[in-house]
BAFI-3210 file (N, C-alpha, C; in Angstrom, 3 decimals, decimal comma, padded with zeros to 6 digits):
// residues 152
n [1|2|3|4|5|6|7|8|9|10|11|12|13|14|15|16|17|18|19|20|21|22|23|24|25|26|27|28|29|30|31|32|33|34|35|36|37|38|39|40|41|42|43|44|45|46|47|48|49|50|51|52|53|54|55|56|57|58|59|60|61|62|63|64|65|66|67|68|69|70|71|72|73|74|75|76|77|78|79|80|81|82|83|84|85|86|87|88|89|90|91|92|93|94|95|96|97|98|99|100|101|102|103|104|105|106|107|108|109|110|111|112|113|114|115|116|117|118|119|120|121|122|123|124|125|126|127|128|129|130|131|132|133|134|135|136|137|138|139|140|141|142|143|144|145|146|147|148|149|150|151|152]
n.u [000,849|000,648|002,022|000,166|-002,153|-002,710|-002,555|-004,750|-006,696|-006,262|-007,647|-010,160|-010,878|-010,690|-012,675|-015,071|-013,909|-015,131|-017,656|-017,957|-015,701|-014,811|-016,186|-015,523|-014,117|-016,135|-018,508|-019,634|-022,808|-024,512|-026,532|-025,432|-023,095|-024,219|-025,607|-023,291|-021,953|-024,307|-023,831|-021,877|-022,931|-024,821|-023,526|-023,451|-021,211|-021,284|-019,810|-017,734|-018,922|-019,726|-016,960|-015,970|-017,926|-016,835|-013,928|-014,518|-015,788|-013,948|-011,987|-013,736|-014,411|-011,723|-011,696|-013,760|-012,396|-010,169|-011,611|-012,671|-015,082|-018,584|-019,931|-020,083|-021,174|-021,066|-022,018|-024,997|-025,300|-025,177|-026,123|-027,703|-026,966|-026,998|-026,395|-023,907|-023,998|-023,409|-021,696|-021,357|-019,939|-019,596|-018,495|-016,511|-017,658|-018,233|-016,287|-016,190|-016,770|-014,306|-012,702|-013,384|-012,851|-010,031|-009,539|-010,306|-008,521|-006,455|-006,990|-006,886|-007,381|-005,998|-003,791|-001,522|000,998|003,428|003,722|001,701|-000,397|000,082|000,042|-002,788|-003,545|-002,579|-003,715|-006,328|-005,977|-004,599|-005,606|-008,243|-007,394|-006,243|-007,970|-009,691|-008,174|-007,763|-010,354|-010,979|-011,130|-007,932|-007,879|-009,192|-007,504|-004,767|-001,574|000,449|002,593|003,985|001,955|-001,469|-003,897|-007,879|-010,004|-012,344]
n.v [-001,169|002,592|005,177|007,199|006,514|004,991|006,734|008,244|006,167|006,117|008,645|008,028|005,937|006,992|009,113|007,857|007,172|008,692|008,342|005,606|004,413|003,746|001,462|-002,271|-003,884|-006,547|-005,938|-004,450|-003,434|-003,075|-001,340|000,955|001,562|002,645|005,058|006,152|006,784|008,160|010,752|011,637|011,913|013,983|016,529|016,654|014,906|012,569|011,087|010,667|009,030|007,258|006,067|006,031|003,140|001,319|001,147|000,489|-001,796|-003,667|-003,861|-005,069|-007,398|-008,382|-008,813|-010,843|-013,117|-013,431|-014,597|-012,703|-011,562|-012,203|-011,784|-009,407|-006,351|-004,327|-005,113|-005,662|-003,073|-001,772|-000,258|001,497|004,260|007,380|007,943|009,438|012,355|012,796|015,307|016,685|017,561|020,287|019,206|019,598|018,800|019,478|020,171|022,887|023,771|023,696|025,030|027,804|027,934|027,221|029,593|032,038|031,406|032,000|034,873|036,202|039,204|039,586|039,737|037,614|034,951|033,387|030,766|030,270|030,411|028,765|026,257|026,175|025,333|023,401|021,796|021,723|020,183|017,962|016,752|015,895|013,968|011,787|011,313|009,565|007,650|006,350|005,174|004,516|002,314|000,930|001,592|003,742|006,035|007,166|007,529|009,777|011,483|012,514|013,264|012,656|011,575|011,615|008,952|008,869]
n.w [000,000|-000,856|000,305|000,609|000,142|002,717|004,031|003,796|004,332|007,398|007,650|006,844|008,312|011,007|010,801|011,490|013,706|016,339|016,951|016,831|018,393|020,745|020,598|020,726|018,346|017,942|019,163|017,639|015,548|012,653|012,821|014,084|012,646|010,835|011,852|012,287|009,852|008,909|009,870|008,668|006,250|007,060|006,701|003,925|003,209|000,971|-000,801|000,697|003,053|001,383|000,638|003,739|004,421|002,317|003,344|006,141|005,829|004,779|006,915|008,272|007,159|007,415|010,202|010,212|009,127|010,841|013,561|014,793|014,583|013,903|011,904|009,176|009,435|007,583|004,832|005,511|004,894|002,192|-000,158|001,388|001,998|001,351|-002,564|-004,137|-006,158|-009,364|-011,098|-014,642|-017,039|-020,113|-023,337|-025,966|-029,393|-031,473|-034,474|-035,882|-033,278|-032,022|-033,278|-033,068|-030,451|-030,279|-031,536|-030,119|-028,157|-029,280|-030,292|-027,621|-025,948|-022,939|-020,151|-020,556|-020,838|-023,384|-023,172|-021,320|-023,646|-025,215|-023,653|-023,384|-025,718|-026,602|-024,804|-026,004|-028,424|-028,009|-025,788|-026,040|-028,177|-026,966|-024,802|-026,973|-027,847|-025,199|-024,755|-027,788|-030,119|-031,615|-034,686|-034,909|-035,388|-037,134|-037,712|-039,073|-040,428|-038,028|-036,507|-035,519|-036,768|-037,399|-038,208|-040,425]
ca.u [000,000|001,435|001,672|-001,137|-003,441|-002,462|-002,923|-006,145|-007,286|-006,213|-008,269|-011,455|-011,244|-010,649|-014,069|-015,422|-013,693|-015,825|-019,051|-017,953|-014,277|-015,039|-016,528|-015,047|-015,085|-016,871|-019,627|-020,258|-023,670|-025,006|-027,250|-024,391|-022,339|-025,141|-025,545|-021,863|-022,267|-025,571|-023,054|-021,009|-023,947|-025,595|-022,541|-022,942|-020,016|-021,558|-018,431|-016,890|-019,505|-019,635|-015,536|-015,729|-018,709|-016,533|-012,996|-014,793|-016,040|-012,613|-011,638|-014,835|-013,752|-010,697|-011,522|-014,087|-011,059|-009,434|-012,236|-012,663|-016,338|-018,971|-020,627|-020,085|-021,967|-021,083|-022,488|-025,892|-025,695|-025,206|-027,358|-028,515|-026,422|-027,336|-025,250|-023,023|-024,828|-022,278|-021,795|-021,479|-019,231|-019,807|-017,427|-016,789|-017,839|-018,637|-015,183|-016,584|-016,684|-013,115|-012,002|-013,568|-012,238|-008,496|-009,114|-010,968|-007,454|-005,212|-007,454|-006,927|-006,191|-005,550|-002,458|-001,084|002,051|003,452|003,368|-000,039|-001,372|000,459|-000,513|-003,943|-003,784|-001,961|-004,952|-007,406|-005,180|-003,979|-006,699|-009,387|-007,013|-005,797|-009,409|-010,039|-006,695|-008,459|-011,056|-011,959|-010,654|-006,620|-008,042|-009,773|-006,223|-003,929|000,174|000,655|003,687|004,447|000,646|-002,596|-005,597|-008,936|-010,072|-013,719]
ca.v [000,000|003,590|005,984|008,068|005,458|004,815|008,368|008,218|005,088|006,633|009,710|007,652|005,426|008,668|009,695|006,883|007,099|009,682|007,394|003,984|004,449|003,313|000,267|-003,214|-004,364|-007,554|-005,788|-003,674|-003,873|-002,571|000,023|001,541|001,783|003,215|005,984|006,872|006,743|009,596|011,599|011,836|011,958|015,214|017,256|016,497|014,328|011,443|010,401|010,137|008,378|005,898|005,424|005,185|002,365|000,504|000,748|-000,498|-003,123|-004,392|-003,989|-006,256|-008,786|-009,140|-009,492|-011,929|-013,764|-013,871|-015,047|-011,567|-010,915|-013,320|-011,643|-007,882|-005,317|-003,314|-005,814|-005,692|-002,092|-001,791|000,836|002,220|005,294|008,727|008,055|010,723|013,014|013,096|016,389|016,155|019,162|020,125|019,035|020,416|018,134|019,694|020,741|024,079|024,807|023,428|026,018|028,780|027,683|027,934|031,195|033,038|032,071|033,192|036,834|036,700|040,258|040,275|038,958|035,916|034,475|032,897|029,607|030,000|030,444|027,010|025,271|025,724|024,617|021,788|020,939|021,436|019,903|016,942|015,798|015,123|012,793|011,091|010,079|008,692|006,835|005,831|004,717|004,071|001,139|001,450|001,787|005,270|006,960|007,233|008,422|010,702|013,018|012,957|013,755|011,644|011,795|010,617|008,460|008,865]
ca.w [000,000|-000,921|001,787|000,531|000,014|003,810|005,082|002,971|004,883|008,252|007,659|006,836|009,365|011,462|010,580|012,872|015,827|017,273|017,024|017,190|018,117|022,083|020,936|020,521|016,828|017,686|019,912|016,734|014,704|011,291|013,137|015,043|011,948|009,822|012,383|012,455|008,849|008,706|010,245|007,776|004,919|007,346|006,509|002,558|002,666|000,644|-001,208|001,682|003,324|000,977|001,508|004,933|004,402|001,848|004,004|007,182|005,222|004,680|008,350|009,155|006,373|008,084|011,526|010,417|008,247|011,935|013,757|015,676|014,550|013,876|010,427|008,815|009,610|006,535|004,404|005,232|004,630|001,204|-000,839|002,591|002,126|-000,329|-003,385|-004,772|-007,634|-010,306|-012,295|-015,923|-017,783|-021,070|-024,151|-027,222|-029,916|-033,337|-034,943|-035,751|-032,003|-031,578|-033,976|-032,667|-029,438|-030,621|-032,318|-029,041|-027,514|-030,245|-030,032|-025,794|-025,416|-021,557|-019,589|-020,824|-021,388|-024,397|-022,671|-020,963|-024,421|-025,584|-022,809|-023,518|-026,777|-026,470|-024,120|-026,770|-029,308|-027,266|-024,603|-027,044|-028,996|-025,491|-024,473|-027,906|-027,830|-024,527|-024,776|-028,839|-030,872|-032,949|-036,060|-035,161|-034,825|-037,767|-037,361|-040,261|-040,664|-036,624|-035,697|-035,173|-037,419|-036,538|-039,805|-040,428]
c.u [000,897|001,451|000,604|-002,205|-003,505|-002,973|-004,393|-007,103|-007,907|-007,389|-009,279|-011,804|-011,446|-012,017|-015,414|-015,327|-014,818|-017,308|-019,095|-016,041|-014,263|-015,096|-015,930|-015,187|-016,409|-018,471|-020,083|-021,344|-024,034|-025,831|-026,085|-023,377|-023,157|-025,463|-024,692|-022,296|-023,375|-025,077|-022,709|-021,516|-024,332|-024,697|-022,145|-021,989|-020,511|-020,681|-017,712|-017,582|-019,370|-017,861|-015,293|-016,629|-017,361|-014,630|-013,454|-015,453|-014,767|-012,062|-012,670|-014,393|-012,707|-010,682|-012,899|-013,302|-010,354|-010,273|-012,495|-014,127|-016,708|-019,450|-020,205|-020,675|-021,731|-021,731|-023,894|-026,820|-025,347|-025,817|-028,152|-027,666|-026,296|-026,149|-025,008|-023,880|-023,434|-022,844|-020,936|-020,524|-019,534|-018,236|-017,950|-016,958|-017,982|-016,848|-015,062|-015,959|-015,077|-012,223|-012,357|-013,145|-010,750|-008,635|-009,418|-009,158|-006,073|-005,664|-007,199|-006,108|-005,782|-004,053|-002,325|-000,022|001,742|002,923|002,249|-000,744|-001,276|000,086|-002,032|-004,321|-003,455|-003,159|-006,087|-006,935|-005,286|-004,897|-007,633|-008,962|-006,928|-007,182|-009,703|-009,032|-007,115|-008,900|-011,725|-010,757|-009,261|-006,786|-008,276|-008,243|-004,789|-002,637|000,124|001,629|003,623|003,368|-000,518|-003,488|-006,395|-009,743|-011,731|-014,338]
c.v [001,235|003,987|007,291|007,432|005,341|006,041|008,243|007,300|005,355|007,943|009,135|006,972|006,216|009,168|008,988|006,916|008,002|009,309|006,087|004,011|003,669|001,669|-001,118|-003,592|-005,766|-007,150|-004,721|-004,138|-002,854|-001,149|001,164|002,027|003,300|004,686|007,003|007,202|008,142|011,075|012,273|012,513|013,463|016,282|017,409|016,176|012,618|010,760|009,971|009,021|006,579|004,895|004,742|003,847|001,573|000,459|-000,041|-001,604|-004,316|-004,832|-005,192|-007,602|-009,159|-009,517|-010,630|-013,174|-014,211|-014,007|-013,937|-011,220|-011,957|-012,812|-009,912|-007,213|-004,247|-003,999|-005,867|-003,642|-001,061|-001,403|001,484|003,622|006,654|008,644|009,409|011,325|013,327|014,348|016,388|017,618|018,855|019,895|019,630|019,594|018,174|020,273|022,088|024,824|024,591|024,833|027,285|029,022|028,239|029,504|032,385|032,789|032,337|034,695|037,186|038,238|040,787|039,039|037,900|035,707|033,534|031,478|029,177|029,526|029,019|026,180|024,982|025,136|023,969|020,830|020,907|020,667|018,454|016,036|015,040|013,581|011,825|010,642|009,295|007,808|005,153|004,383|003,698|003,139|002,105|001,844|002,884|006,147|006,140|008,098|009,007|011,896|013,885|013,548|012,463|012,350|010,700|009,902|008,462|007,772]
c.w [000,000|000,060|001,710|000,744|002,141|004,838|004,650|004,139|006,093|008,690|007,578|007,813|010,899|012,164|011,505|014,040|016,620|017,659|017,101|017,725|019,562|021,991|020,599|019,218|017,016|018,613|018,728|016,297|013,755|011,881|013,769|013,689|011,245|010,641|012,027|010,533|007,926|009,205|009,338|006,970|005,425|006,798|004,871|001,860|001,545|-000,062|-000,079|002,556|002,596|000,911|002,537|004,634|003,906|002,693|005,553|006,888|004,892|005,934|008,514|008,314|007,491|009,634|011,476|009,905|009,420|012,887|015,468|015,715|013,962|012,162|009,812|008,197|008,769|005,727|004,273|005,210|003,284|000,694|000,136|002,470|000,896|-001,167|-003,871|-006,068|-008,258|-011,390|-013,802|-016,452|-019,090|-021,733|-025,514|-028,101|-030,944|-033,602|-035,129|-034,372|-031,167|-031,788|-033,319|-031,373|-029,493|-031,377|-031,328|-028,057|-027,780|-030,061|-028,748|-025,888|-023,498|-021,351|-019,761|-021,598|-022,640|-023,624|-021,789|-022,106|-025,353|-025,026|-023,162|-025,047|-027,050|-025,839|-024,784|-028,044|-029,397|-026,633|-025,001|-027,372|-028,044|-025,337|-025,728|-028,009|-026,401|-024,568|-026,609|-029,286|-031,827|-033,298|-035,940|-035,521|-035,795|-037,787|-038,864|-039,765|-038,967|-036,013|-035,860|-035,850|-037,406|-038,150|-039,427|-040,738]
res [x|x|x|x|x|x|x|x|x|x|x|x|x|x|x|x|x|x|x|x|x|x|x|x|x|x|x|x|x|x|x|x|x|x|x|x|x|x|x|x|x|x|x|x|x|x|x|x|x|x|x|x|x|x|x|x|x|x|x|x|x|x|x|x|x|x|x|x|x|x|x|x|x|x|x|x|x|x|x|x|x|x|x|x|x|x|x|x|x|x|x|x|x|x|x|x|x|x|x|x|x|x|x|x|x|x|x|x|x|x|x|x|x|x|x|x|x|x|x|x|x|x|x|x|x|x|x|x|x|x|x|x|x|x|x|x|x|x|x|x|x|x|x|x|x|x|x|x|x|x|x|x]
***
């Protein structure tokens, strides 16, 4: 395990102590978790929520793996907790609006370095191709004369 992943761990499990941290793991139960747990959720942490859920689920694996707890009490709380609303960003998708894209920041007339104004067009240039490289099949993505074209 890295040592982020580790600090990471530390910090979620963390998030517990203050509601179940007293109690014995094997005198734990699913309601007691799920509490500590609404905690978390009241504060509009629901990502995190659902972390802590799925790292003390591991902890309970293993102390039922070492015959510390009889069943785990994360387990039967599974979809009991407000999932995360994922936000969606827009992308640019017609070619048109690519172009007009690179040309609004060739015209930038306020403060900006040469290499600000490269950077960002490397990222409109570049990133596109990278997720399609991704995610879409070889064939889309032809080498030509030290660049990538997308074959229709």
């Amino acid at each position: 395990m890295s040592e982020s992943t580790a600090e990471k761990s530390i910090y979620y499990i963390g998030r517990l102590r203050p509601a179940i941290g007293a109690l014995p793991i094997s005198q734990l139960t699913a309601p007691e978790l799920l509490t500590a747990l609404r905690r978390i959720e009241a504060k509009g942490n629901y990502e995190t929520a659902q972390r802590v859920l799925q790292l003390s689920g591991r902890a309970f694996r293993y102390a039922v793996s070492t015959a510390r707890l009889a069943s785990d009490p994360s387990r039967d709380l599974r979809g009991a907790l407000t999932a995360p609303v994922a936000t969606h960003y827009g992308a640019i998708v017609e070619a048109w609006a690519a172009g007009q894209l690179l040309r609004a920041i060739d015209g930038y007339d306020g403060y900006a370095t040469t290499s600000w104004r490269c950077s960002c067009r490397r990222m409109c240039l570049f990133d596109p191709a990278s997720s399609v490289m991704r995610s879409g099949p070889r064939s889309t993505l032809t080498p030509r004369c030290g660049s990538f074209h997308l074959k229709r």
